[in-house]
C-alpha positions as CSV (number, residue, x, y, z in Angstrom):
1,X,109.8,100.0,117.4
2,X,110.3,103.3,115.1
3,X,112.8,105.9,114.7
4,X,113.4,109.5,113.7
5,X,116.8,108.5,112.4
6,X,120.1,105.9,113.0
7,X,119.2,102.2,112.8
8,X,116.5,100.0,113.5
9,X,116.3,96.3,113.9
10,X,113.9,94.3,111.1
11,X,114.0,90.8,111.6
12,X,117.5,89.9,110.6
13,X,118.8,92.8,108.8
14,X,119.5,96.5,109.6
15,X,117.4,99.3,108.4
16,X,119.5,102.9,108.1
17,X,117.8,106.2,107.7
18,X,120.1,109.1,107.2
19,X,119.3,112.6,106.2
20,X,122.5,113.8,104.1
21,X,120.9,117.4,103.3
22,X,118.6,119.7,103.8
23,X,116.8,118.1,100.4
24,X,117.9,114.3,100.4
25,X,117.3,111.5,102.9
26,X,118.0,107.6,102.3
27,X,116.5,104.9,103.8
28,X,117.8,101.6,103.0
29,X,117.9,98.0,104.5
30,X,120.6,95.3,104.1
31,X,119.6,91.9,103.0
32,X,123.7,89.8,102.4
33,X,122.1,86.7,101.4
34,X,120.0,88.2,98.2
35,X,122.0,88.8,94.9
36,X,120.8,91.8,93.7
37,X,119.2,95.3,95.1
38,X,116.0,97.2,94.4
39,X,116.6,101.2,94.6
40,X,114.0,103.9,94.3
41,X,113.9,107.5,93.9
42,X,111.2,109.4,95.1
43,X,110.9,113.0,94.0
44,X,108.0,115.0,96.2
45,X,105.9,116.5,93.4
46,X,103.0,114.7,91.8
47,X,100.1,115.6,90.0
48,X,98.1,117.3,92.6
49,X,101.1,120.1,93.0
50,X,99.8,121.1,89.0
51,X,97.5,124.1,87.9
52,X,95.0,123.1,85.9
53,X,96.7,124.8,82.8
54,X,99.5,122.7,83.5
55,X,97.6,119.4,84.3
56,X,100.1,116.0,82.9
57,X,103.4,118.0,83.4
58,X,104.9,115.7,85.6
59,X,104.3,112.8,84.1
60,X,105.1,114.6,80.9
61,X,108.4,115.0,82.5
62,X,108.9,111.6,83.6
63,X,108.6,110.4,80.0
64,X,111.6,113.0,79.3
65,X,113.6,112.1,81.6
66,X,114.6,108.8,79.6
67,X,115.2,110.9,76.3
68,X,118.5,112.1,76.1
69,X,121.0,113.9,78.8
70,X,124.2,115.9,78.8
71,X,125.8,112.9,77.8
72,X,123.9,110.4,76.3
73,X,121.7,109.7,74.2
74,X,117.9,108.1,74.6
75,X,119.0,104.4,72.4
76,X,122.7,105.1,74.8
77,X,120.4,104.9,77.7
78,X,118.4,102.1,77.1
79,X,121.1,100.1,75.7
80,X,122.9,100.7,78.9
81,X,120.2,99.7,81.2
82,X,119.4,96.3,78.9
83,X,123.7,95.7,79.0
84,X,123.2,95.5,82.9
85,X,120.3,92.9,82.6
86,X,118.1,94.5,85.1
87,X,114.7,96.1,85.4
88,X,114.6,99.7,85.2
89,X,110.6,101.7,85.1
90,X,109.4,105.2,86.3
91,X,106.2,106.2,87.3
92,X,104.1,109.6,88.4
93,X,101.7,109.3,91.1
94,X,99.3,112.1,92.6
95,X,102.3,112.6,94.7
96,X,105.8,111.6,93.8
97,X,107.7,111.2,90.6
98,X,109.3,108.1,91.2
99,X,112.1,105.9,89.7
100,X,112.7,102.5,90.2
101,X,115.1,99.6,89.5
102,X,116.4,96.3,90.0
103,X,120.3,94.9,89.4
104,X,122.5,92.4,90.0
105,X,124.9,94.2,93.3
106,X,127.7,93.6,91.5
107,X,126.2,96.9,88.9
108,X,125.1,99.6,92.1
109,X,127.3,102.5,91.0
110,X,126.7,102.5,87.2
111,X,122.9,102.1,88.7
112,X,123.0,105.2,90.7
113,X,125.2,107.5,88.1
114,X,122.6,106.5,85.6
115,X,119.9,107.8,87.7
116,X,121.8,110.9,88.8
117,X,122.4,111.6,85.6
118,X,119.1,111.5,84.1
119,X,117.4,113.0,86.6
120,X,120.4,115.8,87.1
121,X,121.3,116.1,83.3
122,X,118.3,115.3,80.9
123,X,118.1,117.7,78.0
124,X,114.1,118.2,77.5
125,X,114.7,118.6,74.1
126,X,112.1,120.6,72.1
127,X,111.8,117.5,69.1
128,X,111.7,115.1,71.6
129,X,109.5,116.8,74.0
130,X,106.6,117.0,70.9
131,X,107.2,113.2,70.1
132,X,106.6,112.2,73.3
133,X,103.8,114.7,73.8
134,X,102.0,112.5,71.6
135,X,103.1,109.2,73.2
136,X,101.1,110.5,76.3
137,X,98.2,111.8,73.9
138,X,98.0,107.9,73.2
139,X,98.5,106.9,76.2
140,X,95.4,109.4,77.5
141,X,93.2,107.9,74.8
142,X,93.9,104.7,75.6
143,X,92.9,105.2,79.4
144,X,89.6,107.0,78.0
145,X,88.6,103.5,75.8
146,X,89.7,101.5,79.1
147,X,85.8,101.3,81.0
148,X,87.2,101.2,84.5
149,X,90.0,103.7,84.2
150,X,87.3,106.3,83.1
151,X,84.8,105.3,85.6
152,X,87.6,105.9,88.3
153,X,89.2,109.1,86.5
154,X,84.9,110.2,86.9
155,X,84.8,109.4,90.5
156,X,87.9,111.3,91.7
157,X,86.6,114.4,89.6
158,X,83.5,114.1,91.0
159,X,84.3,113.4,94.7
160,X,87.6,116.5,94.5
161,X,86.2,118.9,91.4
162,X,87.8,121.9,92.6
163,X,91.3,120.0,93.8
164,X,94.0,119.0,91.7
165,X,93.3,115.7,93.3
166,X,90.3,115.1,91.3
167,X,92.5,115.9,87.7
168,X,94.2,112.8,85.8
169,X,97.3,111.9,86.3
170,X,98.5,112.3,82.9
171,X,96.7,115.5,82.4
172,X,94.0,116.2,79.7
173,X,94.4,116.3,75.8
174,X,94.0,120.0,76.3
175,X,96.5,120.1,78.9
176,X,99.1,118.1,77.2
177,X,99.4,119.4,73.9
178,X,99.9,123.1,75.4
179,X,102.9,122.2,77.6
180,X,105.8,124.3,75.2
181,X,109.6,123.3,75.7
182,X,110.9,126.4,77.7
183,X,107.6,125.6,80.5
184,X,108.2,122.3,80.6
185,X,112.5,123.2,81.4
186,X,111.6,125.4,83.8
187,X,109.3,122.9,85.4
188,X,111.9,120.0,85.3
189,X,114.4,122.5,87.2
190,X,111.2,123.2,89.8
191,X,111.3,119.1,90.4
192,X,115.3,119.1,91.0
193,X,114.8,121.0,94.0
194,X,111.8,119.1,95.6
195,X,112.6,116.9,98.9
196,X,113.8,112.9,97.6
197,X,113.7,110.1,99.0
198,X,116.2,107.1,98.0
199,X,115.1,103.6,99.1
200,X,117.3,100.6,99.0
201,X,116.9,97.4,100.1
202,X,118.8,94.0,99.2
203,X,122.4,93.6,98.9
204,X,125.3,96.6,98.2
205,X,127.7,98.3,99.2
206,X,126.0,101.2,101.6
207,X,128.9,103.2,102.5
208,X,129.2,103.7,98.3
209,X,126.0,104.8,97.8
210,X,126.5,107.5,100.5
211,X,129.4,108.8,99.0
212,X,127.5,109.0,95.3
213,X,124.4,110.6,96.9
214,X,126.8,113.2,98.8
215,X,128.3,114.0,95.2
216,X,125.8,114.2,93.0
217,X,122.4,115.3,95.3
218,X,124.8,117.7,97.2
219,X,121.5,120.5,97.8
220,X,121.8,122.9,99.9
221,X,118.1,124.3,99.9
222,X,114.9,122.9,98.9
223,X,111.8,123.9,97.7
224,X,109.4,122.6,100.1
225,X,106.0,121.5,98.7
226,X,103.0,124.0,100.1
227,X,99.5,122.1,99.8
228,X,95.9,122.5,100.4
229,X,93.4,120.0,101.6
230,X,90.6,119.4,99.5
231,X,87.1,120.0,99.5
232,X,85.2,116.5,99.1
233,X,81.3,116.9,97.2
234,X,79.9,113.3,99.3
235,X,76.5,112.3,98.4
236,X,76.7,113.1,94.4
237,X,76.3,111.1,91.4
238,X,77.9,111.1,88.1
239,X,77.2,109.4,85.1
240,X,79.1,109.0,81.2
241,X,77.1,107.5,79.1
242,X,79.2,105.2,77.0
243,X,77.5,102.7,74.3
244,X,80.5,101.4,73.2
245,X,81.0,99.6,76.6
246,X,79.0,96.4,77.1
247,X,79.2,96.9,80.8
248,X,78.8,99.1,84.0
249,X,81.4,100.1,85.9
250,X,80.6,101.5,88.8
251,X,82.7,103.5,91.8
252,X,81.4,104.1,95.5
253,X,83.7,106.4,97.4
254,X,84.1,108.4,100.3
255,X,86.6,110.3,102.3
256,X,89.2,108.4,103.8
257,X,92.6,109.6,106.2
258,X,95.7,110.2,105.7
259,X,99.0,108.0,105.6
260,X,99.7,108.6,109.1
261,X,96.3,108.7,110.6
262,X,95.7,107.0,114.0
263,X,92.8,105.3,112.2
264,X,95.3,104.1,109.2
265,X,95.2,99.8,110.5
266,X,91.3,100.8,111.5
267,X,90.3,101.6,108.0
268,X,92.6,99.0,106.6
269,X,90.8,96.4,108.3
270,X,87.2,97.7,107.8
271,X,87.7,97.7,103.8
272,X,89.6,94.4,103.4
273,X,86.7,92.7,105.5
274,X,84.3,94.9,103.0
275,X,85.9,93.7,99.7
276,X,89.6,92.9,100.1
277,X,89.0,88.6,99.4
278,X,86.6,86.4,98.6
279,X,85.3,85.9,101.9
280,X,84.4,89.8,102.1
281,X,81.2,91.0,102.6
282,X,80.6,92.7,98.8
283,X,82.5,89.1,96.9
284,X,80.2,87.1,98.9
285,X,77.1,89.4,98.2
286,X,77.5,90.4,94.9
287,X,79.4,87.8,93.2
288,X,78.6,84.5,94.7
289,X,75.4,84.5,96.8
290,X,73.6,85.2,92.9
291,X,76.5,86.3,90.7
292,X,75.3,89.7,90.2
293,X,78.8,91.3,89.8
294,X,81.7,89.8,87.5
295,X,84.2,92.1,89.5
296,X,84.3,93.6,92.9
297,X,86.8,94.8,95.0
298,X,87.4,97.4,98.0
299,X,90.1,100.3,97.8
300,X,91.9,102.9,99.9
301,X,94.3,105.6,98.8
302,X,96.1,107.5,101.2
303,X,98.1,110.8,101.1
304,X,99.7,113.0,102.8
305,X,96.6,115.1,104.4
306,X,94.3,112.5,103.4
307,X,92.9,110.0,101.6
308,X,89.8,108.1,99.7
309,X,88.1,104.5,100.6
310,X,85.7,103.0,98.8
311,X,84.2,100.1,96.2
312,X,84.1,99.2,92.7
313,X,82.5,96.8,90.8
314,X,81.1,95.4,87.0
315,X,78.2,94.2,86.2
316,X,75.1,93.7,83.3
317,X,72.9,96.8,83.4
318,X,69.6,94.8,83.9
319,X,71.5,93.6,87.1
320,X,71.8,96.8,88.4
321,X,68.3,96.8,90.4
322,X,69.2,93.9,92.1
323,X,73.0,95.2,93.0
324,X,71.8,98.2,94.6
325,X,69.1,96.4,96.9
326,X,72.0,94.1,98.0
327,X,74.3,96.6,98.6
328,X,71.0,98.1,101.1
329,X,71.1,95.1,102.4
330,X,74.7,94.9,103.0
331,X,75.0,98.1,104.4
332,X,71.8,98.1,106.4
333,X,73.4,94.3,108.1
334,X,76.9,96.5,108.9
335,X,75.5,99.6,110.4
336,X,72.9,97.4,112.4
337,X,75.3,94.4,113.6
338,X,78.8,96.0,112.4
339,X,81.6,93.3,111.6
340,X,81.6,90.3,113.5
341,X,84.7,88.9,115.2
342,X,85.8,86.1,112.6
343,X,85.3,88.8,110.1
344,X,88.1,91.6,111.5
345,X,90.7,88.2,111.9
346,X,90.4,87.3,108.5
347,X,90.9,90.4,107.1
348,X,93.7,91.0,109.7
349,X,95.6,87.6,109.1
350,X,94.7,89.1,105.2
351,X,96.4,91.8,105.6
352,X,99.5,90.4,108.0
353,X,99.7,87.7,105.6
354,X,100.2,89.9,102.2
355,X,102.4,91.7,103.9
356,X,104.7,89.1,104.9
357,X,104.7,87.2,101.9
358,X,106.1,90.5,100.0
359,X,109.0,90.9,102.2
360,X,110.3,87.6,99.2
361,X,110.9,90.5,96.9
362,X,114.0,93.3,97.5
363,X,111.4,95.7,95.5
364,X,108.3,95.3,97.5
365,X,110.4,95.6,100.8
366,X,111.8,99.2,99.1
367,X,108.7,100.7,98.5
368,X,107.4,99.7,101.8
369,X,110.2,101.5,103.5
370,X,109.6,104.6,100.6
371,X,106.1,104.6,101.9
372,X,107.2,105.0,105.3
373,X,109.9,107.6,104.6
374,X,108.0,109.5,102.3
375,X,104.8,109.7,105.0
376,X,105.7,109.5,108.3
377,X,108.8,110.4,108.9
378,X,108.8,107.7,111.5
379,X,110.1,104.1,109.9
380,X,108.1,101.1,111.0
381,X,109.5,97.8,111.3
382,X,107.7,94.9,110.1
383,X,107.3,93.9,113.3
384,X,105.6,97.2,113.8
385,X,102.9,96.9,111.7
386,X,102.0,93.1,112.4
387,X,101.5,94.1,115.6
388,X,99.7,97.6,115.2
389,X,97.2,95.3,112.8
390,X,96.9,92.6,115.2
391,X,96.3,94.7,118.1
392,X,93.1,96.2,116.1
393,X,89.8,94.7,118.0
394,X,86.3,94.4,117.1
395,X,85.0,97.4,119.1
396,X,87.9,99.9,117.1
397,X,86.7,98.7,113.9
398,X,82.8,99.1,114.3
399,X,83.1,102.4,116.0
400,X,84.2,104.0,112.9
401,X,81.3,101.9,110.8
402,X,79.1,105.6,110.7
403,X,81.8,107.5,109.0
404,X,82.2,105.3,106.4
405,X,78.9,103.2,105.5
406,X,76.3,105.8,105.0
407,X,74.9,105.9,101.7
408,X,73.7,109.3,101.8
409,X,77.7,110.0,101.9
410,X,79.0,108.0,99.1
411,X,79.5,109.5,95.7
412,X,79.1,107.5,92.9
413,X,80.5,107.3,89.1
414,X,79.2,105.1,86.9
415,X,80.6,104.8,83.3
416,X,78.8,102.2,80.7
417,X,75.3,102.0,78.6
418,X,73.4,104.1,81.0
419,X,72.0,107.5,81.1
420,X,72.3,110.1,84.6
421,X,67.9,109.4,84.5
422,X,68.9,105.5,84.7
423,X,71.1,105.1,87.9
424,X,69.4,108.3,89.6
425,X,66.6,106.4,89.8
426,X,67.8,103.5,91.5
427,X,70.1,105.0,93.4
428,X,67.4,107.0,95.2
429,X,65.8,103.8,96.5
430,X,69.7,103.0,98.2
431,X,69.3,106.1,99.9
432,X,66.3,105.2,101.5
């Protein structure tokens, strides 16, 4: 069952969708028995809504937001938060600034004026803005001396070069230490007037956090997010030598679909039964048939116009002969005999069974129903999605096994003690 708005049934407990504005819409769900809520806010601007002068503004602004407002000041804040003995984190993703928490129900309107108020009232002081400009310069070296964060940080710039897609996250050194006070201000008013989403789901006092929404995100107009599909370079290969690593870490990637895609479950499916467990085709391959691999694992990322699937995995550099011929072996097996039966059940009682065993914690259940606010517009039940995986059969999933297993069409990133000479080489013979 979905909705565009009103309520929908979830097991047990009541899921609400209201739009109060133009520029804010709540989703929430009611759980009585649990003692405490989860809450999110979801601001629509991410890092691939930044120029590549202004690359890291976001999350630049995210940092900010817990430095100081109108009112109070950055120790004021955190004192506060740690007073109400709950958990309290922000994040910036390619897409959304987000804002998440965790409190007893008993503390749901200091909760929500906290948020309002640093999101609605944070200073962006200049002094502050430089300290914390050099928080995230750590923070970007730190990702650079982390093996798989750069070999993924080179896959996405190679797969999307010319799309904001393909940037960091945090933004460059370069990009970071240029963002000036009065830019970034003007930029943290451009994010006040992006579409939100607020998520709820546990136990308070709904009715209340209407009211306090209607007073304090009272917009009358938003700013509605204009972007451009990117241009994906399949088939190419990129390499950073690093000598300092003992390792390879390598990427595989390809293009994928977006959120709401008909082939979203399809895709699922295919690349948990590729890498998702240990019964997948690339764990059993790589890792235990020889123990070529000390890590592999599948992923998907999906946006709002579309999305990325692929592989990653570590391993010795002498190995590396021996991982590609698997992996020609692997792929050769799929594109010939595609998945069998037993296979697609796994990875669909897998997937069914993650999913279940998250609805035991308020905050997974609130970014689920985020997800589904944020990307489809139409809420899914639970329900819904156990059934849309388990109505997935072995003939959907192997007729989309030739858009997403040809070698010529993956781009690769490798990041360790190897030169471009070194894995062109052998990754010719994979294309063979």
């Amino acid at each position: 069952m979905t909705t565009r708005g009103g309520l929908i049934s979830s097991e047990k407990n009541k899921i609400t969708l209201a739009t109060l504005n133009p520029a804010v819409r709540i989703i929430a769900e009611k759980i009585p028995k649990f003692y405490s809520f989860s809450m999110g806010v979801f601001i629509n601007n991410g890092s691939r809504d930044e120029s590549l002068k202004d690359g890291g503004i976001t999350h630049l602004i995210e940092h900010m937001l817990f430095k100081g407002t109108s009112r109070k000041s950055a120790l004021e804040i955190v004192k506060m938060m740690e007073s109400l003995g709950g958990a309290f984190d922000a994040y910036t993703t390619k897409e959304n600034l987000i804002i998440i928490t965790k409190f007893l129900s008993e503390h749901i309107t200091l909760v929500f004026e906290l948020i309002a108020e640093i999101l609605l009232e944070s200073k962006i002081d200049s002094r502050d803005l430089n300290k914390e400009k050099s928080v995230v310069l750590e923070e970007i070296k730190s990702s650079s001396d982390d093996p798989g964060d750069s070999a993924f940080e080179l896959f996405f710039r190679t797969l999307m070069p010319d799309h904001s897609l393909g940037r960091p996250i945090a933004g460059t050194m370069e990009s970071v230490k240029q963002i000036e006070s009065m830019h970034a201000k003007r930029h943290y008013r451009k994010l006040m007037n992006r579409e939100i989403v607020i998520a709820l789901s546990g136990n308070y006092d709904y009715d209340k956090i209407v009211s306090l929404a209607n007073q304090r995100f009272a917009m009358e107009k938003v700013d509605k997010i204009k972007r451009t599909m990117p241009s994906y370079r399949l088939g190419k290969i990129e390499v950073q030598p690093r000598k300092e690593f003992s390792q390879v870490h390598f990427v595989f990637g390809t293009k994928g679909v977006e959120y709401a895609a008909p082939q979203h479950y399809q895709l699922s499916i295919m690349n948990t039964a590729l890498g998702g467990g240990m019964s997948s085709r690339l764990f059993q391959g790589l890792r235990e048939k020889d123990g070529l691999v000390y890590h592999v694992q599948s992923f998907i990322d999906f946006y709002c116009d579309c999305g990325v699937s692929g592989f990653y995995f570590i391993c010795d550099k002498k190995n590396i002969p021996k991982v590609v011929r698997r992996l020609k072996t692997i792929f050769k097996d799929i594109n010939g005999r595609g998945f069998s039966k037993e296979e697609i059940d796994l990875a669909k009682t897998y997937l069914s069974g993650n999913l279940l065993l998250s609805l035991e914690s308020s905050t997974s259940r609130m970014l689920r129903l985020a997800r589904e606010a944020v990307y489809s517009r139409e809420i899914a039940t639970v329900d819904d999605v156990v059934a849309r995986i388990n109505s997935v059969n072995e003939k959907e999933i192997n007729g989309i096994i030739k858009d997403y297993f040809d070698p010529q069409r993956y781009t690769v990133a490798a990041v360790g003690p190897i030169t471009e000479k070194d894995i062109s080489s052998i990754l010719d013979d994979l294309k063979t």
